[in-house]
N, C-alpha and C positions, 0 to 999 in steps of 0.2 A: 504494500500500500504506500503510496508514494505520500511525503509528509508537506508538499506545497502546492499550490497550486497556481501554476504558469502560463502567460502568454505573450506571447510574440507579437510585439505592435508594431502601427507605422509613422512613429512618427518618432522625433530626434530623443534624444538621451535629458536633454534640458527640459525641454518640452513635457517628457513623462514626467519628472517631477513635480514638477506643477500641475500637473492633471492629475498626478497620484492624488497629490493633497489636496488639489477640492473634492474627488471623489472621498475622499474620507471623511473628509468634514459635513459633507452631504448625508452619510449613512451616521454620522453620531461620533466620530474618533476625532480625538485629536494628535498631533505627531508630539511622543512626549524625548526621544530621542533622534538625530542624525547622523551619522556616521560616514563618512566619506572614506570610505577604503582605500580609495584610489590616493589622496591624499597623506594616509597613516601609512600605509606602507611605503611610500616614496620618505617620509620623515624619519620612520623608526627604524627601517630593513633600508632605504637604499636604493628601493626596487621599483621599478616600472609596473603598473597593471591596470587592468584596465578601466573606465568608469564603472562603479561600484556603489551604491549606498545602500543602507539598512537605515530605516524610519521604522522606531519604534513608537508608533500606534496603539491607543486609549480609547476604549467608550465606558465611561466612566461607569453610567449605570450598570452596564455589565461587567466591571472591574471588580462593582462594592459587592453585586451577589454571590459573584465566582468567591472574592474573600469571605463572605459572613458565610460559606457551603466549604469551605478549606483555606482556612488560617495562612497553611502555606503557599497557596496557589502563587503567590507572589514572585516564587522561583521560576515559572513559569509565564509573567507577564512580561513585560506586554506583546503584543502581537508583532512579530516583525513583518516588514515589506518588504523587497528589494523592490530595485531598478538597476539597469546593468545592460551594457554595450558589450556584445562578442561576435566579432567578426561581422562588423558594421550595421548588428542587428541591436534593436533594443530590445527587451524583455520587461515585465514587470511580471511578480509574483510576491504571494502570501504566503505565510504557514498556516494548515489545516487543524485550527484548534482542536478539533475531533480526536485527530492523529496524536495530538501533544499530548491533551489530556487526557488519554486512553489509558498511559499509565497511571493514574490515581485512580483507584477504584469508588465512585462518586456517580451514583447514576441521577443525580440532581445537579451537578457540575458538567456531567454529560451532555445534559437537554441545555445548558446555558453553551456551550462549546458548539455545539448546533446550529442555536441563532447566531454566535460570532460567526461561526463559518460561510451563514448563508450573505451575510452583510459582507463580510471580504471577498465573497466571489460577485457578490455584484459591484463594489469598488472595482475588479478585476477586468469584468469584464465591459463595464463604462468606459474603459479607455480604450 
């Protein structure tokens, strides 16, 4: 079972990002981290790669229930996104809450990772 879920768009690297983020803010999330890969690794290692970011992604009211249903879920938040240029293709993809929270055994964290999932595939597939 594959643990994201991906698609191949047409339009530039810059561009996804900004489309990433009003499709989220549209469904309820906010972006509570960014992470440019592409820039940490040229700083820390030295290294060339390619556009890369991880938006780490909040909808709060499903933040608060997932925590008051498991204390710990928090090791598990928030939702990541990518976007990402390979071989002059752009991509955006989610992780499939479903899939993450499969390992806690929570069939009431379950049905809340359901509706996260259904809201990041339609962020997905709006762009």
């Amino acid at each position: 079972m594959s643990y994201g879920y991906k698609k191949l768009i047409k339009i530039s690297y810059p561009e996804a990002i900004i489309k990433i983020k009003e499709a989220l803010q549209k469904e309820g999330f906010g972006v509570l981290t960014e992470i440019d890969v592409k820039a940490t690794l040229k700083k820390k290692l030295g290294v060339d790669y390619d556009n890369y970011i991880i938006l780490g992604a909040c909808n709060p009211p499903f933040a608060y229930q997932a925590l008051q249903l498991e204390k710990d879920i928090g090791l598990l938040l928030p939702c990541n996104i990518i976007v990402y240029e390979s071989q002059g293709q752009t991509f955006v993809a989610s992780i499939r809450p479903t899939v993450a929270m499969n390992m806690v055994n929570n069939k009431e964290l379950h049905d809340v990772a359901v509706q996260v999932e259904a809201k990041l595939k339609i962020v997905i597939d709006s762009i």
